[in-house]
C-alpha positions as CSV (number, residue, x, y, z in Angstrom):
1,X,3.2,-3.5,-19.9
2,X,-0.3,-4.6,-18.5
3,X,-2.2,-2.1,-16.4
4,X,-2.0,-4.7,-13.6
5,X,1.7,-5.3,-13.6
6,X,1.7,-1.6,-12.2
7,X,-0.4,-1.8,-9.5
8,X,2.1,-4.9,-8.6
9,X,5.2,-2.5,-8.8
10,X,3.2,0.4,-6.4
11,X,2.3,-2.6,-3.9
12,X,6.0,-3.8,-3.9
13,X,7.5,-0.1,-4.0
14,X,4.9,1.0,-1.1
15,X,6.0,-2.2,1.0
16,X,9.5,-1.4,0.4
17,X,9.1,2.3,1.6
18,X,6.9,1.5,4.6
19,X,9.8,-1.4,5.7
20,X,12.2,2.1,5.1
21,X,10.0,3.3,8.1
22,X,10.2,0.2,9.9
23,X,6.5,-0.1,9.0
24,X,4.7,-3.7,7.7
25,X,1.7,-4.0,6.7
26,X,0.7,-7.6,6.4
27,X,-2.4,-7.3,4.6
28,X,-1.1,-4.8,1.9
29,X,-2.1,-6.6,-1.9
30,X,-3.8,-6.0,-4.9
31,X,-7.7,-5.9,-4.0
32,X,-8.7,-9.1,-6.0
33,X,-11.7,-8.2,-7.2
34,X,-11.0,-5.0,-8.8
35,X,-8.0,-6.5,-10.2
36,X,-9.8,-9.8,-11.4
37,X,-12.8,-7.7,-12.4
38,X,-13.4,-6.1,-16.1
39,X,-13.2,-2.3,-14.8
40,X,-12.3,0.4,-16.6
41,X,-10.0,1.5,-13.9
42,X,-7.0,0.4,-12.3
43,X,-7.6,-2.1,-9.7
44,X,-6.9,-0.7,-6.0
45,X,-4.6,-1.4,-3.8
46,X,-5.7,-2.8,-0.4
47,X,-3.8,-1.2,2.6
48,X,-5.5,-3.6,4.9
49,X,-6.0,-4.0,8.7
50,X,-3.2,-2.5,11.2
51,X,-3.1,-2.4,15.3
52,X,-2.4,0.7,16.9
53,X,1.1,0.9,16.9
54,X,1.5,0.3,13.2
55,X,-0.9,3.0,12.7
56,X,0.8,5.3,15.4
57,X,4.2,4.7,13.1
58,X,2.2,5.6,9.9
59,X,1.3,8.3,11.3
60,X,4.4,9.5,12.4
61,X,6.0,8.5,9.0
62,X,3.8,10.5,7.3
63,X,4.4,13.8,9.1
64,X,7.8,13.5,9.3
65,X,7.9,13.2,5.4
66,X,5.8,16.2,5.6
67,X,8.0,18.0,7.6
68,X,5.3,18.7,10.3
């Protein structure tokens, strides 16, 4: 398996779980130019822009799953 094909999967499995939460993310990706680039590390993944709401339901997401 290629290094990127990974960072792929964790895009697709972190959209799938943030959906789970009712959450999108529209600008979630692969950053191009660390996954075009000749890096020794992993490219990155790009979260992206949100508005407030999304971010209040990350939020809220998160600590839940934290059990605050």
């Amino acid at each position: 398996m290629h290094p990127h094909d990974d960072t792929e999967t964790c895009v697709e499995h972190l959209r799938a779980a943030l959906e789970a939460n009712g959450i999108t993310l529209p600008s979630l990706t692969v950053d191009l130019p660390t996954f075009a680039g000749a890096y020794t590390a992993p490219p990155l993944i790009a979260l992206g822009n949100c508005n407030a709401a999304t971010a209040r339901a990350l939020t809220a997401a998160l600590r839940k799953a934290a059990g605050a």
